[in-house]
PyMOL Python script that loads the backbone (N, CA, C, O; Angstrom):
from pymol import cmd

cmd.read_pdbstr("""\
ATOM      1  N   UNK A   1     143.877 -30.215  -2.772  1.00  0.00           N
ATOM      2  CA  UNK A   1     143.977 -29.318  -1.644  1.00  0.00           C
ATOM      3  C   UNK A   1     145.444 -29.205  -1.220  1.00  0.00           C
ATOM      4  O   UNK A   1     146.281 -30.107  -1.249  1.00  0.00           O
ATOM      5  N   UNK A   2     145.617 -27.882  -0.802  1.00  0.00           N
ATOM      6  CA  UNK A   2     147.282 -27.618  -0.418  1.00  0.00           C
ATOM      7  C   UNK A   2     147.502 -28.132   0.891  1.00  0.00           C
ATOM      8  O   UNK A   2     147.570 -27.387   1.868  1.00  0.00           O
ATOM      9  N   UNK A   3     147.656 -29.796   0.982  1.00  0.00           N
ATOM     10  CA  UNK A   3     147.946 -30.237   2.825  1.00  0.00           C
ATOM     11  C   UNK A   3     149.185 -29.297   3.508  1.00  0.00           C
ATOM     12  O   UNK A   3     149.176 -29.199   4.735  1.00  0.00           O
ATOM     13  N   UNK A   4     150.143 -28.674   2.819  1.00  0.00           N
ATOM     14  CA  UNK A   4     150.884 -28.131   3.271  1.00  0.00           C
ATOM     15  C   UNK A   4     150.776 -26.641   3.739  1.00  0.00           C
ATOM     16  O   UNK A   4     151.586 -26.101   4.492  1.00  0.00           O
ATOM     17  N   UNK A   5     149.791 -26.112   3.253  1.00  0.00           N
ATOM     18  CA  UNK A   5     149.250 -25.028   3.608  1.00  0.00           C
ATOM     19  C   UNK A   5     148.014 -25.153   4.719  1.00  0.00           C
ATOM     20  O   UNK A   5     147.857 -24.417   5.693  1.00  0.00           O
ATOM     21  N   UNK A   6     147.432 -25.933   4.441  1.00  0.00           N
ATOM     22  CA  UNK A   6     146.057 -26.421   5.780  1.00  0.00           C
ATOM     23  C   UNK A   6     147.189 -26.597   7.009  1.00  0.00           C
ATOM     24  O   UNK A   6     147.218 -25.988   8.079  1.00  0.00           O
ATOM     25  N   UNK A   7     148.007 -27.508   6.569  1.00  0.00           N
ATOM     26  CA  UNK A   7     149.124 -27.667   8.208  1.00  0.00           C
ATOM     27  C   UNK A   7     149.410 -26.475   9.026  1.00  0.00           C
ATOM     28  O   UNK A   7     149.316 -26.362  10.248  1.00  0.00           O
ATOM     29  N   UNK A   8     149.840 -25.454   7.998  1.00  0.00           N
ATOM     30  CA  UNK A   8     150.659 -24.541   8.470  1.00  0.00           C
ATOM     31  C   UNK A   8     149.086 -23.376   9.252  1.00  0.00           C
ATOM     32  O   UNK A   8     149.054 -22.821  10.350  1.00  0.00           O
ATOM     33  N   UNK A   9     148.006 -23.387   8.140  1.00  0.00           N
ATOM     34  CA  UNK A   9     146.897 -22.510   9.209  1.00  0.00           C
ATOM     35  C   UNK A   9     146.189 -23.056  10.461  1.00  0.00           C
ATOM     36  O   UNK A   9     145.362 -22.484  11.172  1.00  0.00           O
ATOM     37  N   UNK A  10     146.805 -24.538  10.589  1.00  0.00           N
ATOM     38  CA  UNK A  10     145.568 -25.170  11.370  1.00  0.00           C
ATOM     39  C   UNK A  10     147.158 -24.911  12.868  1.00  0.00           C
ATOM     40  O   UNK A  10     146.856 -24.750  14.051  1.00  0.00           O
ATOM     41  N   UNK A  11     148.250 -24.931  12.518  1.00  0.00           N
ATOM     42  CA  UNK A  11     149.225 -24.889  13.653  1.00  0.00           C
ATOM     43  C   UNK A  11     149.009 -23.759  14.322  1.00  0.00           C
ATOM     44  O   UNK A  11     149.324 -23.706  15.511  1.00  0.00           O
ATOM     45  N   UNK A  12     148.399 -22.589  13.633  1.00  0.00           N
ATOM     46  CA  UNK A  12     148.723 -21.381  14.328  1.00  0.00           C
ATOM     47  C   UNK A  12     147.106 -21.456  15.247  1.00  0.00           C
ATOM     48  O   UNK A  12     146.655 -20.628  16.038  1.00  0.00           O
ATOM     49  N   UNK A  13     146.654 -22.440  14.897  1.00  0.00           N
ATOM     50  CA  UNK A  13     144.944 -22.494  16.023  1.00  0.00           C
ATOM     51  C   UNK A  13     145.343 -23.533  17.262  1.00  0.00           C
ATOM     52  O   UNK A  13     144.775 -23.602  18.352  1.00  0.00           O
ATOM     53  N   UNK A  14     146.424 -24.286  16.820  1.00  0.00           N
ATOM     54  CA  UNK A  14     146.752 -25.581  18.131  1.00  0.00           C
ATOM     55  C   UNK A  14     146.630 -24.958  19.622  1.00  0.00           C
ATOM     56  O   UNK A  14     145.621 -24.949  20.328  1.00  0.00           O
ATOM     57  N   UNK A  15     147.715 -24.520  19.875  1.00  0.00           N
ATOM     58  CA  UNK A  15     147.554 -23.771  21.339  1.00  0.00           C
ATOM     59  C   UNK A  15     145.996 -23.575  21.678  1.00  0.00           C
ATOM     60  O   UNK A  15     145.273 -24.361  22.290  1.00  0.00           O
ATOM     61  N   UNK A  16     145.742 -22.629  21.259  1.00  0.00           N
ATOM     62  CA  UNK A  16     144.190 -21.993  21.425  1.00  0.00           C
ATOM     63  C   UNK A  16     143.258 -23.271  21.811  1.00  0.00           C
ATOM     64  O   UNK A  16     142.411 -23.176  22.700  1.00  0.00           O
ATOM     65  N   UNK A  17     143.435 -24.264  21.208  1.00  0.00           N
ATOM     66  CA  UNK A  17     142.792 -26.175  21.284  1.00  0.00           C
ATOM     67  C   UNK A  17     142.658 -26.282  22.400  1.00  0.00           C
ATOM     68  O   UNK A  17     141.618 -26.684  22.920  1.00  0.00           O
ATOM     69  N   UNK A  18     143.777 -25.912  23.066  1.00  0.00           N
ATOM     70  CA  UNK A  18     144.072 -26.972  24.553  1.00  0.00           C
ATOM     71  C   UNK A  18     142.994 -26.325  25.599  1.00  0.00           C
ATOM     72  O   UNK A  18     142.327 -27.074  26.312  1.00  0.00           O
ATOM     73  N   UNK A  19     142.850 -24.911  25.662  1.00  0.00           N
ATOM     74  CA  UNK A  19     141.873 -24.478  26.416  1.00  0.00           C
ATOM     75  C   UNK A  19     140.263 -25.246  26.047  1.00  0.00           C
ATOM     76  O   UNK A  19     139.459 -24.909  26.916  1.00  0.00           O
ATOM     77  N   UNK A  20     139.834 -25.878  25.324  1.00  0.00           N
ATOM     78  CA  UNK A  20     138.588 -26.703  24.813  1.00  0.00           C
ATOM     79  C   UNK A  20     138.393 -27.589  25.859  1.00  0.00           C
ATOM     80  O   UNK A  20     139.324 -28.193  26.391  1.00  0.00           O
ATOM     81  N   UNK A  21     137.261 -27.698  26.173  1.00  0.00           N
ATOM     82  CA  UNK A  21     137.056 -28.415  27.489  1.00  0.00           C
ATOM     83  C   UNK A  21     135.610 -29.934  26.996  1.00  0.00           C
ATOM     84  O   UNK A  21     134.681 -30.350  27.689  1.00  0.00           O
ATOM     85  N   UNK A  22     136.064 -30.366  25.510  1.00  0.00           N
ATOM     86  CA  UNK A  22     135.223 -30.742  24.784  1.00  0.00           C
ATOM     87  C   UNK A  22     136.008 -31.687  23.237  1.00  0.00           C
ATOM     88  O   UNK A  22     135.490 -32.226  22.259  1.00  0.00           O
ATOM     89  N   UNK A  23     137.639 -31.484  23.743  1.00  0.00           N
ATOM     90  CA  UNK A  23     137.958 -32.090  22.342  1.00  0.00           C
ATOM     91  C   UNK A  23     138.191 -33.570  22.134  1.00  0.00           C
ATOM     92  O   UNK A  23     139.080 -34.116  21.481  1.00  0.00           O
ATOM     93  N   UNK A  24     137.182 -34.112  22.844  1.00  0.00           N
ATOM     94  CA  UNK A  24     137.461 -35.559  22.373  1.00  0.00           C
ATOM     95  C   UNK A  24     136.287 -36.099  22.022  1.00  0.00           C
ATOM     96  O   UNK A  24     136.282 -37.204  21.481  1.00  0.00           O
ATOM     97  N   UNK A  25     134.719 -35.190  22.352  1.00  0.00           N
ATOM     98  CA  UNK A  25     133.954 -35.240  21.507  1.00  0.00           C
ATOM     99  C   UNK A  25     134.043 -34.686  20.184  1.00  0.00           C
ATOM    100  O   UNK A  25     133.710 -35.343  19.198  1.00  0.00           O
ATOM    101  N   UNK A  26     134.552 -33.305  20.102  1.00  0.00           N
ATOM    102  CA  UNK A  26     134.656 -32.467  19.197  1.00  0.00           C
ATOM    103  C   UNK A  26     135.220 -33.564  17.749  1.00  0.00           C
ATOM    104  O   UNK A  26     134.716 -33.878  16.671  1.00  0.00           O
ATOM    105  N   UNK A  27     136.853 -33.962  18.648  1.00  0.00           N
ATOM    106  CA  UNK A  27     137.511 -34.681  17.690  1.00  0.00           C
ATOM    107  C   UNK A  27     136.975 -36.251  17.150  1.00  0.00           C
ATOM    108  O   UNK A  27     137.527 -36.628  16.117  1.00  0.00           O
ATOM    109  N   UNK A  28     136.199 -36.966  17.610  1.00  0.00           N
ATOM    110  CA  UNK A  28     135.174 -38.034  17.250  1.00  0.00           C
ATOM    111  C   UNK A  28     134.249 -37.236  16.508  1.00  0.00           C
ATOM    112  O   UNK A  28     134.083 -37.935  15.509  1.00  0.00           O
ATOM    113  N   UNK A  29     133.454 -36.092  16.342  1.00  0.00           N
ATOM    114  CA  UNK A  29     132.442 -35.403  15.461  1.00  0.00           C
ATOM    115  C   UNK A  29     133.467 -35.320  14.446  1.00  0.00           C
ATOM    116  O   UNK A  29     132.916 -35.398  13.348  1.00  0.00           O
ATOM    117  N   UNK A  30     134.747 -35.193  14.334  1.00  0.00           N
ATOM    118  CA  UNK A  30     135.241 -34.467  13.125  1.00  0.00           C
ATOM    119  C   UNK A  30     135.987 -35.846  12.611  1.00  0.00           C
ATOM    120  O   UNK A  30     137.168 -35.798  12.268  1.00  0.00           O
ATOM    121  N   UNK A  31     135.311 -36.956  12.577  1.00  0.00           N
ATOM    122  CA  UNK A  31     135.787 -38.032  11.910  1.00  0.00           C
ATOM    123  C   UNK A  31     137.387 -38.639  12.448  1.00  0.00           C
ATOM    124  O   UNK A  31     138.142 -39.299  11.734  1.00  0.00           O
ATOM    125  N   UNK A  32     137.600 -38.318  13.561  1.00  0.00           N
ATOM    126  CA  UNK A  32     139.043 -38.260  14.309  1.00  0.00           C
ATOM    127  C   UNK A  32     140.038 -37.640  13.871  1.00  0.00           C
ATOM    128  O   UNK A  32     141.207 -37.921  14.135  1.00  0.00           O
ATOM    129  N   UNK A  33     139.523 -36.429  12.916  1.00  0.00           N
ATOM    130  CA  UNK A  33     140.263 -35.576  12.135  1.00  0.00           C
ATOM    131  C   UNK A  33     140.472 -34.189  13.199  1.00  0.00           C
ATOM    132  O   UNK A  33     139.703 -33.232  13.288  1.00  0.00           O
ATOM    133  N   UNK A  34     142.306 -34.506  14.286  1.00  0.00           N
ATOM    134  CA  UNK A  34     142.176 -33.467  15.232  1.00  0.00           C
ATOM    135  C   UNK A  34     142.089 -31.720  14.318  1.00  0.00           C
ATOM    136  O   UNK A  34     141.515 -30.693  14.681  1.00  0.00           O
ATOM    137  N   UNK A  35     142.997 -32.025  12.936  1.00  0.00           N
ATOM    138  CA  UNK A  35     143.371 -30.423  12.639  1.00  0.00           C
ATOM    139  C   UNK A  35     141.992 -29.721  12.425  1.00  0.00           C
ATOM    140  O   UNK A  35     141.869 -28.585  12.885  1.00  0.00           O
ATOM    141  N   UNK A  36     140.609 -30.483  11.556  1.00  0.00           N
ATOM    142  CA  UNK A  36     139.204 -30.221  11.324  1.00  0.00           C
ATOM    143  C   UNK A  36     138.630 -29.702  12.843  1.00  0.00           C
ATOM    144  O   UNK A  36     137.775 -28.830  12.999  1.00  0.00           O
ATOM    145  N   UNK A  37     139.216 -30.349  13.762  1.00  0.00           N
ATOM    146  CA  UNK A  37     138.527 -30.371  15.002  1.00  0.00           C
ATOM    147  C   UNK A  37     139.521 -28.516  15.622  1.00  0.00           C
ATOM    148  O   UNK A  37     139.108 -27.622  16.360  1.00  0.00           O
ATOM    149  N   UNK A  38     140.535 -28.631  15.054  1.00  0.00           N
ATOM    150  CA  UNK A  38     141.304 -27.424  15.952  1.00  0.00           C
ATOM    151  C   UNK A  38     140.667 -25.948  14.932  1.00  0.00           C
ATOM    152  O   UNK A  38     140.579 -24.771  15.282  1.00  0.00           O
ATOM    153  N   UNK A  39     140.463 -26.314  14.182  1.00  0.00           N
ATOM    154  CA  UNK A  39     140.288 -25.255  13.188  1.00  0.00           C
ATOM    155  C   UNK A  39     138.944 -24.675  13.142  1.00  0.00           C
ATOM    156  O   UNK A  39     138.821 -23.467  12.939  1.00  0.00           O
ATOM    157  N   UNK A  40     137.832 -25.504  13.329  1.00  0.00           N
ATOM    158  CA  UNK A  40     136.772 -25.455  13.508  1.00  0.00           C
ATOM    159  C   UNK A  40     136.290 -24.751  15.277  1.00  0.00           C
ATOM    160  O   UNK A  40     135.441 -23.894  15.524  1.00  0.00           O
ATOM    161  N   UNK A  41     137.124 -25.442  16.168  1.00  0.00           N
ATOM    162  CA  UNK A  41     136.977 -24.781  17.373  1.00  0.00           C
ATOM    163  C   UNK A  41     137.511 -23.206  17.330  1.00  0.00           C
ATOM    164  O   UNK A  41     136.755 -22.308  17.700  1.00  0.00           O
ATOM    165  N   UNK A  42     138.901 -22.914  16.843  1.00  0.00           N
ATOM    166  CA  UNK A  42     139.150 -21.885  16.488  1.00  0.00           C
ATOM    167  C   UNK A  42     137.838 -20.753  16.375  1.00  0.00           C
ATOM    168  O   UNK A  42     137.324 -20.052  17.247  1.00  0.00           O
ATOM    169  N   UNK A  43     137.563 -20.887  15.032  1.00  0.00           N
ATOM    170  CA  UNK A  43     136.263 -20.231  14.554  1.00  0.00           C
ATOM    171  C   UNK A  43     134.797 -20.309  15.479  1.00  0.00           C
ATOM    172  O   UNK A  43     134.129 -19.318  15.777  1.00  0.00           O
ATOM    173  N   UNK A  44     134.459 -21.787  15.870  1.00  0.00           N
ATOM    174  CA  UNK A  44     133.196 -21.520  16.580  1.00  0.00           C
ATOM    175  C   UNK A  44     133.622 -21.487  17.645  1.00  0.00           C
ATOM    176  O   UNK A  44     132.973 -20.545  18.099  1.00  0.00           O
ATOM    177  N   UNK A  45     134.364 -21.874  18.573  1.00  0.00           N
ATOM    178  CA  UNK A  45     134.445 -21.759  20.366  1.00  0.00           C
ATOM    179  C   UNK A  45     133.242 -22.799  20.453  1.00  0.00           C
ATOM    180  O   UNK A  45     132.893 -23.814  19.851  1.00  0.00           O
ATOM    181  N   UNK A  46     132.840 -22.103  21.399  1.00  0.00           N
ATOM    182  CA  UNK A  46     131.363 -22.795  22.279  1.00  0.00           C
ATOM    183  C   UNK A  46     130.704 -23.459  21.200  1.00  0.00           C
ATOM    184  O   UNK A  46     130.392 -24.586  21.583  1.00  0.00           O
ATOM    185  N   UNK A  47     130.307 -23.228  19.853  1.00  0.00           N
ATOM    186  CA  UNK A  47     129.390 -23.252  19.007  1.00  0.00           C
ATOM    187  C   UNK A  47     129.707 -24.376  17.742  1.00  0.00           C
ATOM    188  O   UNK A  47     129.018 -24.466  16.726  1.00  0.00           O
ATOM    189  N   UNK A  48     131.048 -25.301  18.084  1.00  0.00           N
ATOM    190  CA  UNK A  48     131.578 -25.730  17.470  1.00  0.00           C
ATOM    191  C   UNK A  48     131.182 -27.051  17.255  1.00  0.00           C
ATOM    192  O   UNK A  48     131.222 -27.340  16.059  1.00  0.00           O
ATOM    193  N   UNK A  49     130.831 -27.911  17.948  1.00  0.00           N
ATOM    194  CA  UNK A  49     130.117 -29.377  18.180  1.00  0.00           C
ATOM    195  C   UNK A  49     128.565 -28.703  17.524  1.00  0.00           C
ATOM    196  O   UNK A  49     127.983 -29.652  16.998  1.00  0.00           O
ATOM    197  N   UNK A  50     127.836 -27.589  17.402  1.00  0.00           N
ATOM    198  CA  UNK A  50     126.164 -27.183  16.739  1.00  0.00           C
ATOM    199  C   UNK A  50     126.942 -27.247  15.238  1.00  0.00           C
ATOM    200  O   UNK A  50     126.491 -27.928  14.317  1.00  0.00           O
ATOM    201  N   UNK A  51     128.365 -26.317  15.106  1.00  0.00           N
ATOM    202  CA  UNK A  51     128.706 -26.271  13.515  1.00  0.00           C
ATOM    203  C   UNK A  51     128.522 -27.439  13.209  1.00  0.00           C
ATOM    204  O   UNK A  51     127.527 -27.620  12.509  1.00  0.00           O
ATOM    205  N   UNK A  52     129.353 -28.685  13.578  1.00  0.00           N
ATOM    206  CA  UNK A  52     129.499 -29.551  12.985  1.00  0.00           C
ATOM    207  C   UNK A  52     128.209 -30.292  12.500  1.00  0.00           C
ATOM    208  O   UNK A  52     128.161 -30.990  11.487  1.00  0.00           O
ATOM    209  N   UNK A  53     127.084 -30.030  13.425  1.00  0.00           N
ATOM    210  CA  UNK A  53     125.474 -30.836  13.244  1.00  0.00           C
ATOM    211  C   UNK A  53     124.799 -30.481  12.372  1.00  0.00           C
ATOM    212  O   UNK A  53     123.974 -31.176  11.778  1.00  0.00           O
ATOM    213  N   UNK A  54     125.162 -28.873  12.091  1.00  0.00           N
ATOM    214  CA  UNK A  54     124.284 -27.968  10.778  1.00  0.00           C
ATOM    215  C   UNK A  54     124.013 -28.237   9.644  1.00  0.00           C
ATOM    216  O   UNK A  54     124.370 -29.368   9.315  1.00  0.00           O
ATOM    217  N   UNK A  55     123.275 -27.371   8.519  1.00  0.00           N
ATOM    218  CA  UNK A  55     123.359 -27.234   7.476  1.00  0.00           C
ATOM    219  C   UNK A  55     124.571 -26.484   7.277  1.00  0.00           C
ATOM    220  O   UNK A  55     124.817 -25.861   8.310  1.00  0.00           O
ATOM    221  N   UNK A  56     125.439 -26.280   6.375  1.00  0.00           N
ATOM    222  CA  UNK A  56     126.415 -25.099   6.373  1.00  0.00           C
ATOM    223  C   UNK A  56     126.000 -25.306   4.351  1.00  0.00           C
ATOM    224  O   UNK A  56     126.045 -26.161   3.467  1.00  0.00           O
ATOM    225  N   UNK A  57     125.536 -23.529   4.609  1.00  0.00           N
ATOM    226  CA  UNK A  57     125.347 -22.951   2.977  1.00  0.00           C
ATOM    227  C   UNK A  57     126.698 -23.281   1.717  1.00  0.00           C
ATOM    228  O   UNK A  57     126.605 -23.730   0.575  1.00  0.00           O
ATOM    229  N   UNK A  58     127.756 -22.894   2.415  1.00  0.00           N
ATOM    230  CA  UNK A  58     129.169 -23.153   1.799  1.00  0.00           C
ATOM    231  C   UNK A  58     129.709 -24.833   1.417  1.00  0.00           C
ATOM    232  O   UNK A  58     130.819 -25.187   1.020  1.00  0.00           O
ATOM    233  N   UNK A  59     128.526 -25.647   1.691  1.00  0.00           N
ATOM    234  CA  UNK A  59     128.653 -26.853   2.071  1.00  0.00           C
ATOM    235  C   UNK A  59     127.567 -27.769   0.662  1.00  0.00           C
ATOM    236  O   UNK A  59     127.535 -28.948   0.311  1.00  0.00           O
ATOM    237  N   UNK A  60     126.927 -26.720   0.259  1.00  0.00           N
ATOM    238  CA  UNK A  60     125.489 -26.755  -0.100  1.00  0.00           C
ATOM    239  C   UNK A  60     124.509 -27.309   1.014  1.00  0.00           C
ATOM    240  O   UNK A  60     123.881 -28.320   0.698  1.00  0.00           O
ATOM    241  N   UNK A  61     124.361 -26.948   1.877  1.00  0.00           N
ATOM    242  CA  UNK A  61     123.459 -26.737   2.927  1.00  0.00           C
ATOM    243  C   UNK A  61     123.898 -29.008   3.254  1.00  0.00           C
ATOM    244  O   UNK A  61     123.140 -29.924   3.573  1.00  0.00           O
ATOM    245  N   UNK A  62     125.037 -28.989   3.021  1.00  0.00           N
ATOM    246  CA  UNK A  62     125.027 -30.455   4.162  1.00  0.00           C
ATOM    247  C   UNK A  62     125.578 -30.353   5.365  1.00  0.00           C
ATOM    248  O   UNK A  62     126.042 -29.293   5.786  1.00  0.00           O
ATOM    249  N   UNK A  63     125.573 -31.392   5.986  1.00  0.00           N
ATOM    250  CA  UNK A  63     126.130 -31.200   7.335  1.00  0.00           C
ATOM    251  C   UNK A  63     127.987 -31.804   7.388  1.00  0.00           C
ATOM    252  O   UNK A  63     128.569 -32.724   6.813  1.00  0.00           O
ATOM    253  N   UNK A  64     128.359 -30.919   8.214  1.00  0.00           N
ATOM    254  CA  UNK A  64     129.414 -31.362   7.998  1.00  0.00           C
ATOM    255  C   UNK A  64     130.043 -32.813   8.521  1.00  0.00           C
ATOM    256  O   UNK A  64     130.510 -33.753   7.877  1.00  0.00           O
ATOM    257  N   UNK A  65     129.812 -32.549  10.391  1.00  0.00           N
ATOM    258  CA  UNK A  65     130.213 -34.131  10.561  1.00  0.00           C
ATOM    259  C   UNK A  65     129.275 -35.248   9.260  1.00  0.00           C
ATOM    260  O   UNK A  65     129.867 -36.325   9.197  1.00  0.00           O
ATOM    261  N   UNK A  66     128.471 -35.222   8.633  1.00  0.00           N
ATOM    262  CA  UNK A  66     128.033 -36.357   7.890  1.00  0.00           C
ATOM    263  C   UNK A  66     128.536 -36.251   6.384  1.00  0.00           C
ATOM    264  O   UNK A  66     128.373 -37.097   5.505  1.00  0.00           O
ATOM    265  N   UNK A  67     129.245 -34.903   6.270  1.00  0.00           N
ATOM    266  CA  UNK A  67     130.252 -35.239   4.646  1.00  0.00           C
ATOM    267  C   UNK A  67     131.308 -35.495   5.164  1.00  0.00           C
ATOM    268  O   UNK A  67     132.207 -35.797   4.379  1.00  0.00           O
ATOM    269  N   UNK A  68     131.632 -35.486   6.617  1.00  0.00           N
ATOM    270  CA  UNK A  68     133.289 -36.077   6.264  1.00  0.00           C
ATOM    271  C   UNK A  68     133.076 -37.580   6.765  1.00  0.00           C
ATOM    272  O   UNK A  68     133.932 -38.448   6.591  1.00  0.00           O
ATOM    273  N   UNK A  69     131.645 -37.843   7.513  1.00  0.00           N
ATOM    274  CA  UNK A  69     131.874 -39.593   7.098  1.00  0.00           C
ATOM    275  C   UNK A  69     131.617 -39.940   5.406  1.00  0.00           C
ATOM    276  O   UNK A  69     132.465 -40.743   5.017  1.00  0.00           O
ATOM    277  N   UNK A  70     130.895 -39.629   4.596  1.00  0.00           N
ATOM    278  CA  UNK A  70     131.221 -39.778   3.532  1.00  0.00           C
ATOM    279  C   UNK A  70     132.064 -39.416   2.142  1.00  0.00           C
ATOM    280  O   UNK A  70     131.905 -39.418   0.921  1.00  0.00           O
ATOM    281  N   UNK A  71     133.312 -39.027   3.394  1.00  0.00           N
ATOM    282  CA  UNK A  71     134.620 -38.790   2.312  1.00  0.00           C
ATOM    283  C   UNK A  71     134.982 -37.729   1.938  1.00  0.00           C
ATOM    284  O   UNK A  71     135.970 -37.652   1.208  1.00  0.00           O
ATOM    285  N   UNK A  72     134.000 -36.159   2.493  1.00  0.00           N
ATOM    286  CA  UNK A  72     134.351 -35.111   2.187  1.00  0.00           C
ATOM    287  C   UNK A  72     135.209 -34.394   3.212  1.00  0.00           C
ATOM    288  O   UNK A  72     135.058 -33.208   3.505  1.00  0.00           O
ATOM    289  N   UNK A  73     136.147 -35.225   3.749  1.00  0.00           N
ATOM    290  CA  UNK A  73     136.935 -34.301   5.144  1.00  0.00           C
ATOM    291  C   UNK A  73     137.442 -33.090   3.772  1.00  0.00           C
ATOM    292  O   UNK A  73     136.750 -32.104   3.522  1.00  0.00           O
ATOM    293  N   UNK A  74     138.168 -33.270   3.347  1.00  0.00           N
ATOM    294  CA  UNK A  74     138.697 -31.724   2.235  1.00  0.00           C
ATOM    295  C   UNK A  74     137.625 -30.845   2.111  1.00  0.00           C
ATOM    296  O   UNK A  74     137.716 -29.666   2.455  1.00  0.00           O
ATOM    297  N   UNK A  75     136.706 -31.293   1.683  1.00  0.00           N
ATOM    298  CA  UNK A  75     135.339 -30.074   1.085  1.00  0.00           C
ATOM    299  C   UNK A  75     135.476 -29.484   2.631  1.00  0.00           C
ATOM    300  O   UNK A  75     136.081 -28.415   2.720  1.00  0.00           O
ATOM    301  N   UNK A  76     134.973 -30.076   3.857  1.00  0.00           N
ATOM    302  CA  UNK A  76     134.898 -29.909   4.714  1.00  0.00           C
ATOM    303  C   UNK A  76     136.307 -28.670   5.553  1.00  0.00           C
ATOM    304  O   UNK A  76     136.107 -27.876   6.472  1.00  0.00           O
ATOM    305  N   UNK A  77     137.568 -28.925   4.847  1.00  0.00           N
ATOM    306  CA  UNK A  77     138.610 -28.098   4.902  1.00  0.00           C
ATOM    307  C   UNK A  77     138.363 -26.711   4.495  1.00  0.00           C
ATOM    308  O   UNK A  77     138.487 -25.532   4.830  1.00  0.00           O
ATOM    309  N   UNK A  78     137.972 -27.460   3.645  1.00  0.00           N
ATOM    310  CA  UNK A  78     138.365 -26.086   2.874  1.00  0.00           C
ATOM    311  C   UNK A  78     137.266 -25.118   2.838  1.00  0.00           C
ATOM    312  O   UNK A  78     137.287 -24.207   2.010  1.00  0.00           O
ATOM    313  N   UNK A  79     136.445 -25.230   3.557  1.00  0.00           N
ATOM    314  CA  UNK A  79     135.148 -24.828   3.901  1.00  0.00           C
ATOM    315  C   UNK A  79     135.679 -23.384   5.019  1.00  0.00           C
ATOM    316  O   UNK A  79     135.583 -22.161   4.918  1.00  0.00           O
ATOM    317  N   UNK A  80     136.314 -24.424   6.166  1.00  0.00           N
ATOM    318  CA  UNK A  80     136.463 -23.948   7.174  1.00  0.00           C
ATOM    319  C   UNK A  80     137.896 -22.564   6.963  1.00  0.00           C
ATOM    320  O   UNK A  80     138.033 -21.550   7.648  1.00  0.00           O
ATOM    321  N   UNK A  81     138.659 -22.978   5.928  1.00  0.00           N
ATOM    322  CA  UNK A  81     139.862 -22.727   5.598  1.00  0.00           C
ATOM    323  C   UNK A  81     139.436 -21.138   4.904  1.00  0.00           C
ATOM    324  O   UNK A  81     140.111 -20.119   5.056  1.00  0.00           O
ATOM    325  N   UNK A  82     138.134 -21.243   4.112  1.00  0.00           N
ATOM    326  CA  UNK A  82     137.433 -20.084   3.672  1.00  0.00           C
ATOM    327  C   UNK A  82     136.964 -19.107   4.591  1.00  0.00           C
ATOM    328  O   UNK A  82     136.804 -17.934   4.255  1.00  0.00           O
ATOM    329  N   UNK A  83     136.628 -19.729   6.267  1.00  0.00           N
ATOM    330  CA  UNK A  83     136.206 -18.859   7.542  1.00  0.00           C
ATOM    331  C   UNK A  83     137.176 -17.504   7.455  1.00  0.00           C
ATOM    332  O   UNK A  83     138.406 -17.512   7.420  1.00  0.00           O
ATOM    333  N   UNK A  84     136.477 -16.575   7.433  1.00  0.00           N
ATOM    334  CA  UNK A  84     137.978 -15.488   7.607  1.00  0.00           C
ATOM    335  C   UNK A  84     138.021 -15.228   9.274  1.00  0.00           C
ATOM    336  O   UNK A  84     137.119 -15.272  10.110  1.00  0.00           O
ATOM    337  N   UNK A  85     139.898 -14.851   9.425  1.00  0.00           N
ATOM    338  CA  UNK A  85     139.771 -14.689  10.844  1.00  0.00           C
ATOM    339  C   UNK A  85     139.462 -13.995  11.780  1.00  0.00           C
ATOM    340  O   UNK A  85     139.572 -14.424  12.929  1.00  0.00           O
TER     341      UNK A  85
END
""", "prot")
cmd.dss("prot")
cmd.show_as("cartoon", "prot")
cmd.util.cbc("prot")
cmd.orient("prot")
């Protein structure tokens, strides 16, 4: 995975973060992974702590907070990285 490219899309969602009234659950769901957590809020808003609980199809229908406890934070990237904006 291009970490140098995830950096650079997940910076342009930071700002937008701070208005979240939820990121320290958010960021504990996302394995204490804040950029998963900024990137993901980005895309869902309100709906972002249900993304993480789901099936997600792009995922093969797993959930995400439970592939990135088992090691898939990237799949999990690059998942989100596929969201168009």
């Amino acid at each position: 995975m291009n970490i140098e490219g995830w950096n650079k899309y997940v910076s342009c969602f930071r700002e937008n973060f701070e208005g979240c009234t939820f990121k320290s659950e958010l960021i504990s769901k996302c394995g204490g992974n804040e950029d998963i957590a900024i990137a993901i809020y980005y895309h869902s808003r309100e709906n972002a702590l249900k993304w993480m609980d789901s099936p997600v199809p792009a995922l093969d229908n797993k959930v995400p907070s439970r592939e990135i406890s088992n090691g898939g934070s990237n799949l999990v990237r690059q998942v989100i990285w596929r969201i168009p904006c």
